[in-house]
N, C-alpha and C positions, 0 to 999 in steps of 0.2 A: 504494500500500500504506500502511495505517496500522499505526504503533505504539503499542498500547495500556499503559499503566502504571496498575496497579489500577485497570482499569476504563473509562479516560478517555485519548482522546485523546491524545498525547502530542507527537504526530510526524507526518509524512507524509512519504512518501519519492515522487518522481513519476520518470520518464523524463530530463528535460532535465538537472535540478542535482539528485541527491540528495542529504540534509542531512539532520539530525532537530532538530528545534527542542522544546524545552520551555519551558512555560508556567510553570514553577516549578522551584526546586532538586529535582534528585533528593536525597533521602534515606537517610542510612548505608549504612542496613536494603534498599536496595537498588542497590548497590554505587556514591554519589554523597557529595558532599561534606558535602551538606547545607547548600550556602551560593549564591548566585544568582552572585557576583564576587568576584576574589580580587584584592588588590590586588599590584603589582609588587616586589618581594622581600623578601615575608612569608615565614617560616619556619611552614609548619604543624606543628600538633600535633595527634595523632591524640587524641580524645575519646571513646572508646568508642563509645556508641551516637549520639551526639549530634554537632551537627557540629563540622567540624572546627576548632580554635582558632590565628585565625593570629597572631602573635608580630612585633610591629614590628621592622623591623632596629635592630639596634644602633649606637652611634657608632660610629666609623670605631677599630680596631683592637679593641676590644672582640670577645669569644668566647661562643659559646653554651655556657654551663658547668649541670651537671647540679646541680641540688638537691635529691635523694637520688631516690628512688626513687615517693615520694608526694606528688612537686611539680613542678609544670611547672616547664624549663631557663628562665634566661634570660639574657641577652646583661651579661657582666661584662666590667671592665677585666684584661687577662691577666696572669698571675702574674707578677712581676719575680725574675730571679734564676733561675729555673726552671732544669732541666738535662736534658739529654737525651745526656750524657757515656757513656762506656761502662768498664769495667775492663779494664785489660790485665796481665796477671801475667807475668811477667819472670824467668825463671829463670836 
């Protein structure tokens, strides 16, 4: 059996070892990365239509911290002092 993608070839599936191999990245637009290899602990980032953006890992203690809404995150030194305390009221 062949797997066609837009037309062409994609894949073949046979009896012994089925597998699907492609000749090229799949493409966003059809549900694929858009990138041929990913390397070993990249942080992707979704890019709309385009492929995907991967994000070198950070130093070693360093955090993927957000920069606002209309910028990719990326990997800062973590806040010092920071608190994660709670309130307790005491009557």
């Amino acid at each position: 059996m062949e797997v066609l993608v837009d037309g062409t070839v994609a894949g073949k599936f046979n009896n012994v070892s089925p597998h699907l191999a492609l000749s090229s990245a799949l493409e966003v637009g059809s549900g694929g990365t858009g990138v041929t290899s990913l390397d070993d602990h990249y942080v992707l980032l979704g890019s709309g239509t385009a492929p995907v953006t991967p994000v070198t890992p950070g130093t070693s203690g360093y955090v993927l911290t957000s920069n606002g809404a209309s910028a990719d995150p990326t990997f800062q030194a973590a806040a010092t002092g920071a608190s994660t305390g709670f309130m307790m009221a005491i009557s």
